[in-house]
N, C-alpha and C positions, 0 to 999 in steps of 0.2 A: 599235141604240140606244147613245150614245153614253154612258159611265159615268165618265167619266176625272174627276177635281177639280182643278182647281188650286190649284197648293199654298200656304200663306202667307208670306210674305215679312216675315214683321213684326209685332210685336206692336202692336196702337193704344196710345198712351202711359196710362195708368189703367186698362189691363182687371185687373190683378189688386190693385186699391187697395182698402179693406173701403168701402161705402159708410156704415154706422155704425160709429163706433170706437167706443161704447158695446157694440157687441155679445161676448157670450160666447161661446168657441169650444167645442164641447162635447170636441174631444182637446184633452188633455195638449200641452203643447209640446216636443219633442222635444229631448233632448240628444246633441250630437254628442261622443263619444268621440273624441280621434286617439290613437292609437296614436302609438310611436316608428316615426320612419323607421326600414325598410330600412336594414341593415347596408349599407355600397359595397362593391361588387366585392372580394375576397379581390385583394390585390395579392401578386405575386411578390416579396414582402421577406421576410430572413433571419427562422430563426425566434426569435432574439433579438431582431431591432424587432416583429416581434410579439407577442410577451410583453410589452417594455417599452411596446409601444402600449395594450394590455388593461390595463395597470397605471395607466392613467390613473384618473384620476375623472372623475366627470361635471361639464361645466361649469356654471359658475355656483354652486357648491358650495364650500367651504370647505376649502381646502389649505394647511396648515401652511408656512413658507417652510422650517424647516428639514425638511419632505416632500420641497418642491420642489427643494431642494437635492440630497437623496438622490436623486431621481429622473434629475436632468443629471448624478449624478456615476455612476450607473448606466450610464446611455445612456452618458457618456467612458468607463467600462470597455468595454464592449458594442464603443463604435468601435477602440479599443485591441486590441482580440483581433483585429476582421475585417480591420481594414486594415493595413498597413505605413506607416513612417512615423517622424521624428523628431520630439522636441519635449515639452511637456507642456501638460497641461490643470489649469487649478484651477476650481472653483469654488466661490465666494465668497457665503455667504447674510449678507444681518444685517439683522434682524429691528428694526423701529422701533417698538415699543409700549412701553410702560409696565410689564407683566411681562414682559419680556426683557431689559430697561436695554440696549435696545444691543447685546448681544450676536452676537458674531458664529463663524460657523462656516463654516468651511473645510477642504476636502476636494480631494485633490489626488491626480492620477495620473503617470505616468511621467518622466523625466531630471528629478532635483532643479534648481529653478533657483537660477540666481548666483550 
């Protein structure tokens, strides 16, 4: 006797539609949690861009510019140590609101310029 099924290839278009939508479902509707992604792969970088990567915030979040500031004038130290090389780096924050008037801050690393 033969038992085999064959299999289905397809759902008929409205097998799973409710045929009352007045009807109660007696569960609960279920909420989906996500999680954060998975961390990516540990990359082979120095363990100062990895510090300065961790010292990030989260995006979408609220970062001061003179943070932001600190944070590129960090990373220009950080590259200053690992590489060789002439020249200088500055960077330049200034801030456009209304409690700052404009102000601006700047921070600067190696051969003074001009």
């Amino acid at each position: 006797m033969d038992r085999l099924i064959e299999p289905v290839i397809g759902v008929p278009s409205g097998a799973f539609e409710r045929e009352d939508e007045d009807e109660q479902d007696d569960e609960p509707e279920r909420t989906v949690h996500r999680e954060k992604p998975a961390p990516a792969p540990a990359l082979d970088l120095h363990p100062f861009i990895q510090g300065l990567l961790k010292t990030l915030p989260e995006p979408e979040t609220n970062w001061s510019i003179e943070g932001r500031s600190k944070w590129l004038q960090a990373a220009a130290n950080i590259f200053d140590l690992m590489y060789k090389g002439t020249g200088s780096i500055e960077i330049k924050a200034k801030a456009n609101d209304e409690l700052t008037m404009g102000r601006e801050a700047s921070y600067g690393i190696g051969e003074p310029s001009g």
